[in-house]
Structure formats: structure tokens, C-alpha cells
C-alpha positions as CSV (number, residue, x, y, z in Angstrom):
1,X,14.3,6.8,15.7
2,X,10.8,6.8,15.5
3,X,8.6,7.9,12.7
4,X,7.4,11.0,13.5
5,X,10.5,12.5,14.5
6,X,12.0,11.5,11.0
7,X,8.4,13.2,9.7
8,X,9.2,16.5,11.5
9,X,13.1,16.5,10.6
10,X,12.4,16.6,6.9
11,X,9.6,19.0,7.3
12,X,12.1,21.0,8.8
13,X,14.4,20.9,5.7
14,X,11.5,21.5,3.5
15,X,10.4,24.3,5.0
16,X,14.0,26.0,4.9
17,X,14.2,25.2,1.7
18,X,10.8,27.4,0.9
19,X,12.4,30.2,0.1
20,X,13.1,31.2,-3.4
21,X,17.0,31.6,-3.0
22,X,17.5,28.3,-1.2
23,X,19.2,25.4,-2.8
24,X,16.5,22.5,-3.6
25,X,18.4,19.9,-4.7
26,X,17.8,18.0,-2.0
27,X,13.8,18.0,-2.2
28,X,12.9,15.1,-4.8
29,X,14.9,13.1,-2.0
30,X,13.6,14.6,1.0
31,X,10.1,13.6,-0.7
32,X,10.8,10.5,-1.2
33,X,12.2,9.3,1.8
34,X,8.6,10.9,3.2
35,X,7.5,8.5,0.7
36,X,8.7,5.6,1.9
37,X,7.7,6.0,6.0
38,X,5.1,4.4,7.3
39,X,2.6,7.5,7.8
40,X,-0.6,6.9,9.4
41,X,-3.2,9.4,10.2
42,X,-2.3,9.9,13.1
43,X,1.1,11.2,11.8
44,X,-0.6,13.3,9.6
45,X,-2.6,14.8,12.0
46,X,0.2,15.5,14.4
47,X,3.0,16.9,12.3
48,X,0.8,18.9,9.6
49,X,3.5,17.5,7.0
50,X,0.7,18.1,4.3
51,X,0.3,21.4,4.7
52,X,4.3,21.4,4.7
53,X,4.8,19.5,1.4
54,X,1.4,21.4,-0.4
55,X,3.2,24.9,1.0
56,X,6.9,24.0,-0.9
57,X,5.1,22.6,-3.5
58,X,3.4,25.8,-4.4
59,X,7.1,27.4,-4.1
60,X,9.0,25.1,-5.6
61,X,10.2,25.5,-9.7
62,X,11.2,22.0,-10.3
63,X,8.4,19.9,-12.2
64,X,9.3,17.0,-10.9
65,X,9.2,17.7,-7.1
66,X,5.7,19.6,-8.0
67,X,4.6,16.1,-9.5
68,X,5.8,14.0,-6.9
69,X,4.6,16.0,-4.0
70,X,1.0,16.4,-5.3
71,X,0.9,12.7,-5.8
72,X,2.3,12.1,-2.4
73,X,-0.5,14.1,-1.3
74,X,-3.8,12.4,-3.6
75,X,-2.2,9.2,-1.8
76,X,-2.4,10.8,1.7
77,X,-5.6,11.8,1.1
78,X,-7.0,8.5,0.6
79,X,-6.2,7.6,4.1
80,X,-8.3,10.4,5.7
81,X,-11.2,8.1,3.4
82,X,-11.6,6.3,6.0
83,X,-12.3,8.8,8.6
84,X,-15.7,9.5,9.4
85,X,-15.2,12.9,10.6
86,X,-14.4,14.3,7.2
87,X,-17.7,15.2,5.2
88,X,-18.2,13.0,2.2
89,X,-19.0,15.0,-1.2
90,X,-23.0,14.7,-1.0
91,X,-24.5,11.7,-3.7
92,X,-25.8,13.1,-7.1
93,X,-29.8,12.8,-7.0
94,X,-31.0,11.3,-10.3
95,X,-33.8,13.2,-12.1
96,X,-36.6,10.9,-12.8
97,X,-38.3,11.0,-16.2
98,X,-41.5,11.7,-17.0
99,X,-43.0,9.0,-19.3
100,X,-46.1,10.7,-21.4
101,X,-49.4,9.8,-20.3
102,X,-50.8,7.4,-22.4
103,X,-53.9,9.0,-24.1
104,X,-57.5,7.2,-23.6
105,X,-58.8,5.7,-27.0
106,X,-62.0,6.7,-27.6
């Protein structure tokens, strides 16, 4: 089976499990087996499994699945560093200091 298709099956269980009466047992799991896929970009791009994981995240109770899945989202971040697309956080502009003006001896 190929990646992506493993991408969007878990999505799928994620997003069922969203809700606050559903069972999520299953999600520290489900998270790591995201994990452990070889997710490119691309992937990312396609299946929107960020915006999955950052929505259960913000639903979920369990500290640890909160944990994991914002790590698991710092580290996808770092691949969209390499996309030129994305607007870089503009460079901090050094003030320059003003040495006194050396007074003329008289």
C-alpha cells in the first residue's frame, strides 16, 4: 500500500476520533505509526494531515498525544524549510551606534 493511502486511513481514524465522546486510546498509536512513514512534502501537501493532527490535537485531553503530535508537527515543519514559496521571518536590522564626536583641542 502506498504511503499516502496509509496517510489518509489514519487521518480518517483521527478525525473520528475528534469528537469528545469518542474512545482515543488508539491515538498515541495512530501518531506514531504517522511517525514512522516516510512523509515528504508532497504528502503533506496532498493529504492536509497537519491540519488533521493540529485539529485533534486541540481536541484531544491526553498530554501525551498533545506532546507527541505538536512535536510531530515542529518536525514537519522543518521540511516546508526548504521550500522557497513559504516567506522566511524577515532578518533583524542591527542598530548602529553612534560613537561621540571627538572634540577639536584647542
Amino acid at each position: 500500500m502506498s504511503v499516502e493511502k496509509d496517510i489518509i486511513k489514519i487521518q480518517n481514524k483521527l478525525q473520528s476520533m475528534s469528537d469528545e465522546n469518542a474512545d482515543q486510546t488508539q491515538a498515541l498509536d495512530l501518531l506514531k505509526a504517522l511517525k514512522d512513514l516516510p512523509i515528504t512534502l508532497d504528502i503533506l501537501t496532498k493529504t492536509r494531515v497537519g491540519m488533521t493532527v493540529n485539529s485533534f490535537r486541540k481536541s484531544c485531553k491526553d498530554e501525551e498525544v498533545i506532546t507527541f503530535s505538536k512535536a510531530l508537527i515542529k518536525n514537519w515543519k522543518k521540511l516546508l524549510s526548504g521550500d522557497k514559496s513559504v516567506p522566511q521571518e524577515p532578518k533583524k536590522i542591527k542598530k548602529s551606534v553612534k560613537s561621540p564626536r571627538k572634540e577639536n583641542k584647542k
